[in-house]
C-alpha positions in Angstrom: 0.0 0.0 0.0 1.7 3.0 -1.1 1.6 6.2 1.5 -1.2 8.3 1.5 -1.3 11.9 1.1 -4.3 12.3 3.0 -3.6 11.3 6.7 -4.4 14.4 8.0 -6.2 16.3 5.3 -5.2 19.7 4.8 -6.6 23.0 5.9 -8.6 24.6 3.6 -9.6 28.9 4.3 -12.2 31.0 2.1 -11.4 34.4 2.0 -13.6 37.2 1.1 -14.2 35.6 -2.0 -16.0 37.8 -4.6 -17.3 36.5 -8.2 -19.3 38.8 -10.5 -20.2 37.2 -14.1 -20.8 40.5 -16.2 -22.4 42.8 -13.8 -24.4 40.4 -11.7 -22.8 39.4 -8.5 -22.4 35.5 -7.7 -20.4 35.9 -4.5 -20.7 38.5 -1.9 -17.5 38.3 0.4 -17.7 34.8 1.6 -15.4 33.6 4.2 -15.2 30.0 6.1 -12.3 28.2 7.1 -12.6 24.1 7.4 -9.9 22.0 9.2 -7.7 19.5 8.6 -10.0 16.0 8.0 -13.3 17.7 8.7 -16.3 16.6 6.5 -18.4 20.1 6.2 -22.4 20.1 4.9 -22.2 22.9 1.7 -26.0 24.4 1.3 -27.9 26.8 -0.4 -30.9 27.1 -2.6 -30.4 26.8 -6.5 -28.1 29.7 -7.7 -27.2 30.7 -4.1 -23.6 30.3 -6.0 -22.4 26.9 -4.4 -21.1 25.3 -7.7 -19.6 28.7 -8.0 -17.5 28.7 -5.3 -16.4 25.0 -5.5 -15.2 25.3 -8.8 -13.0 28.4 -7.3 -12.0 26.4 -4.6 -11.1 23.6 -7.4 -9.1 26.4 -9.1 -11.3 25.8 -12.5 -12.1 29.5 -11.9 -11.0 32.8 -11.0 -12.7 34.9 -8.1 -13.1 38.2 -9.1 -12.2 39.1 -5.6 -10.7 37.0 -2.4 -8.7 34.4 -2.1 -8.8 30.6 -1.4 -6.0 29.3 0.6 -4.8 25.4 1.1 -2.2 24.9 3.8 -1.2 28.4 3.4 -0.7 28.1 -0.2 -2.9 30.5 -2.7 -5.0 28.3 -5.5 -5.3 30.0 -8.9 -6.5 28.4 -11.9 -2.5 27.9 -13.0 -1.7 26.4 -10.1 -1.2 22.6 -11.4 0.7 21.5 -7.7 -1.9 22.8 -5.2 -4.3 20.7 -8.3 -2.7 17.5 -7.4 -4.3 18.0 -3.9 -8.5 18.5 -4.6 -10.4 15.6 -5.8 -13.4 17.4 -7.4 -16.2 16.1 -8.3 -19.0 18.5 -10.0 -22.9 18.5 -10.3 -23.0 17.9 -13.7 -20.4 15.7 -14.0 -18.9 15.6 -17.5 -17.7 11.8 -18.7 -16.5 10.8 -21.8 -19.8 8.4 -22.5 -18.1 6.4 -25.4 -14.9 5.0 -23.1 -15.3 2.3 -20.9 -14.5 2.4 -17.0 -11.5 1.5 -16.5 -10.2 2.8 -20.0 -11.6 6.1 -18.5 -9.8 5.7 -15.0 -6.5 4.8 -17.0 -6.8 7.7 -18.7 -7.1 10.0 -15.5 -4.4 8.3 -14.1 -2.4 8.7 -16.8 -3.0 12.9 -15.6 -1.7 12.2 -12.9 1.2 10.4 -13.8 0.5 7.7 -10.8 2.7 4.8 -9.9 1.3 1.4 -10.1 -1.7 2.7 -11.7 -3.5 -0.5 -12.4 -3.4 -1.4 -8.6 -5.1 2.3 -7.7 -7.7 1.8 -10.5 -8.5 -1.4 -9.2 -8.8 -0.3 -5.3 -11.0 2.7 -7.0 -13.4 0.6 -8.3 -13.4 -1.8 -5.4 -13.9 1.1 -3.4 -16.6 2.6 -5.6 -18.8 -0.9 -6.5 -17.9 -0.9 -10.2 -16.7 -4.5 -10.3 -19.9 -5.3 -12.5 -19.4 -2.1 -14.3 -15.5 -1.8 -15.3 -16.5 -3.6 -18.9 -18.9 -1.4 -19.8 -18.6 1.7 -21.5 -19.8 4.9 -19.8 -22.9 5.9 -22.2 -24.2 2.8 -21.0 -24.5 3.3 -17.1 -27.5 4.4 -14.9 -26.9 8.2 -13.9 -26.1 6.7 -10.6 -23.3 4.5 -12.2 -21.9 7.4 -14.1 -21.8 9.6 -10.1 -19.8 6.7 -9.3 -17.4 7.0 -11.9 -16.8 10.7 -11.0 -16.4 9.8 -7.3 -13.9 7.2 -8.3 -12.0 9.6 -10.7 -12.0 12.5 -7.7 -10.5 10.1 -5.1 -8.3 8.3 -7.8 -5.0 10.7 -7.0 -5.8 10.4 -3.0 -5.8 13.9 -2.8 -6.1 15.4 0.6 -9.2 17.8 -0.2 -12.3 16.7 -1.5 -14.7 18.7 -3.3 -18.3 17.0 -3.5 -21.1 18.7 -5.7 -24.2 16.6 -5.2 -22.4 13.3 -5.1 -25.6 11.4 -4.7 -27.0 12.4 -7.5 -29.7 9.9 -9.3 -29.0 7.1 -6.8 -31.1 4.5 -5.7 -31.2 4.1 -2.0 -29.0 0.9 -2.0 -26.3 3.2 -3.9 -27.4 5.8 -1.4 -26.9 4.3 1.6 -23.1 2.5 0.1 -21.9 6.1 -1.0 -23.0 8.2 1.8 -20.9 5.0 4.2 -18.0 5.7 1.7 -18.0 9.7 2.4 -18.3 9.2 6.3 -15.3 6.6 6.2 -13.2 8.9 4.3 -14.3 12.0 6.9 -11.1 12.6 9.3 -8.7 11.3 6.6 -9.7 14.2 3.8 -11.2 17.5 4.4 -14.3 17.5 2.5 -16.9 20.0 1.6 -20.1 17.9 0.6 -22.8 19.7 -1.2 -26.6 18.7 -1.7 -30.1 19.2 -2.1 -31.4 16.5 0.4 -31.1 18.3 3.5 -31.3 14.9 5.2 -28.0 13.6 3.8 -26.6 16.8 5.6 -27.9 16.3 8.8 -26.9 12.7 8.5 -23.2 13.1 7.6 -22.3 16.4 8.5 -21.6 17.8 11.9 -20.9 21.3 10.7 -22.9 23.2 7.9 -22.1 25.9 5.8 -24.8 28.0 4.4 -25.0 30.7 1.7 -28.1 32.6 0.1 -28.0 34.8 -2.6 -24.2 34.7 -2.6 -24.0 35.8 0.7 -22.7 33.8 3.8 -25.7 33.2 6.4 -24.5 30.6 8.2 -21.5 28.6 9.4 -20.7 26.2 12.5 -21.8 23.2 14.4 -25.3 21.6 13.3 -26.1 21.1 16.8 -25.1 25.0 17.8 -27.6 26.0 14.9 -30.2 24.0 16.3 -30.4 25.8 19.9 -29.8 29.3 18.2 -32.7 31.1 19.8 -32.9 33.5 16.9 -33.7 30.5 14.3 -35.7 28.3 16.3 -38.7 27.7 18.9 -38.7 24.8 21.5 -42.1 22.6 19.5 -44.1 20.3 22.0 -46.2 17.6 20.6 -48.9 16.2 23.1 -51.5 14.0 22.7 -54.6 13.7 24.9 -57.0 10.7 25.7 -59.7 12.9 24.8 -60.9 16.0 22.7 -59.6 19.0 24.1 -60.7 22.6 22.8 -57.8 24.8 21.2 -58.7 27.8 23.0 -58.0 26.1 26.6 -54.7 25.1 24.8 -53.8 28.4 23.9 -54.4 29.3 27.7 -51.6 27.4 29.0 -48.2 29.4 30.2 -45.2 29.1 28.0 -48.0 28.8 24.8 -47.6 31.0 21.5 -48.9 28.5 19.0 -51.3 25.4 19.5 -51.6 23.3 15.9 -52.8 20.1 15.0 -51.0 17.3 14.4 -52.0 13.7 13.7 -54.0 12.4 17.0 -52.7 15.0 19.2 -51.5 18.8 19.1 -47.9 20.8 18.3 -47.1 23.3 20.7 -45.0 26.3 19.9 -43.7 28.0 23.4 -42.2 31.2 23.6 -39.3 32.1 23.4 -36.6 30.8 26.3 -39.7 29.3 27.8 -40.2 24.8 28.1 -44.0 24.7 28.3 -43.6 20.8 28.9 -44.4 21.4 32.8 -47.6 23.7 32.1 -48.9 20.8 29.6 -48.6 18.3 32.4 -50.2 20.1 35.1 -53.1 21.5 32.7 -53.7 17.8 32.0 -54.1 16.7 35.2 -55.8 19.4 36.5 -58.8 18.8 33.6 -58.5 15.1 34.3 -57.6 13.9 31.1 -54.8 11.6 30.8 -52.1 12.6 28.8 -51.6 10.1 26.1 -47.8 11.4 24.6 -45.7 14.3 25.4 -42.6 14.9 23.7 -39.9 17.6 22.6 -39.6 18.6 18.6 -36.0 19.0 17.4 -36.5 21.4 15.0 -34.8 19.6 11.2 -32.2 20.9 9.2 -34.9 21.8 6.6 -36.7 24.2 9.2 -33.5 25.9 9.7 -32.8 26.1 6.2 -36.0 27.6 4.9 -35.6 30.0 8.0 -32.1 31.3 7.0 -32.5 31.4 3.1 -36.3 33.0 3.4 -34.7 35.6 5.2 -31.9 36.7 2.6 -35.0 37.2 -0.1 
């Protein structure tokens, strides 16, 4: 097993970064910094200016303003060195459809003029699941099969930064479930920026999130830390009662801003820095109605989401 580049991952910083196309503005001065072998959640809604900003990061293109640093080293779109450390793979994901697999991975190894190059396109497709594929030529694979190809060309040089544009793209949720095991396992060896549109994959994989809207930066830091943020979210009750119980004596109880249905029972919305569990539990007792369920709402990483980005409008 030859050494790997990658034991440590490498720091990766986001500078003020500024991208106009013509006069409209992609990127507004967005800064993040992610550590060495941390696997960081990449959202935004579409043309927030995500695949923008990892193709900078990539060094495929210039920012108009800002810089994007890797182990204290500058990445511009000549830079071939600091290349050899990102392993990119983008939305779209351009293959050549009329090679086959491993004629494809050859080739890309061939770029990267890597020793014993049959051996590390044979771990990539080991490592991948495109044993049953290798013979077949691109044009001919599922969309999910071709996402697989791309993975398996970004991770083919073992670079120590890993660029991820909706890597789950067109999977079934077999693949799903294989590729989102792959991307944990290599979390803490790479440094990887995973983007996506199902907010549940996030939440799943990432402990940190990075969020932009509109170009702009709105949030960055631990999932968990964005969660109890008072200013994004409300402590949400559900409770469920043996018997019919009128809204309005709901909307009577302390801590109570919001009373909604919800399946059998009711969601309670408290205010703010309040825990309205207590009140529910004495007002049930004291109207002699047992008190079927009562539980505490987390609120999603879609909630906080729609909050954050509705805001930038």
């Amino acid at each position: 097993m030859r050494d790997r580049l990658y034991i440590c991952g490498m720091s990766l910083e986001v500078r003020e970064v500024t991208r106009y196309y013509g006069a409209q503005k992609a990127l507004d001065r967005v800064s993040f910094a992610l550590k060495k072998g941390e696997l960081t959640g990449f959202l935004g809604p579409n043309g927030a200016g995500k695949s923008t900003l990892m193709k900078i990061i990539a060094g495929y293109l210039p920012a108009s303003s800002g810089e994007v640093v890797i182990d204290g080293e500058k990445v511009t779109p000549d830079g071939i060195s600091l290349k050899r450390q990102i392993g990119y793979l983008p939305e779209n994901n351009p293959l050549y459809t009329d090679l086959y697999v491993a004629e494809y991975l050859e080739i890309a190894a061939g770029f990267y003029q890597l020793p014993r190059k049959g051996e590390r396109i044979r771990e990539m497709i080991s490592l991948t699941g495109l044993e049953g594929e290798k013979q077949k030529k691109i044009g001919a694979l599922s969309k999910g099969y071709r996402q697989r190809v791309g993975l398996a060309q970004a991770l083919l040089h073992d670079p120590p930064v890993l660029l991820l544009d909706e890597p789950t793209s067109g999977l079934d949720p077999n693949q799903l479930g294989e590729i989102r095991s792959l991307i944990t396992r290599l979390a803490g060896e790479k440094t990887v920026l995973l983007s996506s549109h199902i907010l549940q994959e996030i939440e799943a994989m990432c402990p940190r999130v990075v969020i932009i809207s509109q170009g702009r930066l709105v949030a960055d830091g631990p999932l968990a830390g964005l969660r109890e943020a008072s200013q994004y979210t409300s402590q949400k009750v559900y409770a469920e009662f043996e018997r019919p119980v009128p809204k309005e004596n709901l909307l009577k109880i302390k801590g109570v801003s919001q009373v909604a249905p919800e399946g059998n029972g009711w969601l309670f919305t408290a205010l703010p820095g309040k825990d309205p569990r207590p009140e529910i539990f004495r007002f049930a007792v004291a109207a002699d109605i047992p008190l079927l369920a009562l539980t505490e709402r987390h609120e999603n990483l879609e909630h906080i989401f729609q909050q954050l980005t509705r805001d930038t409008r």
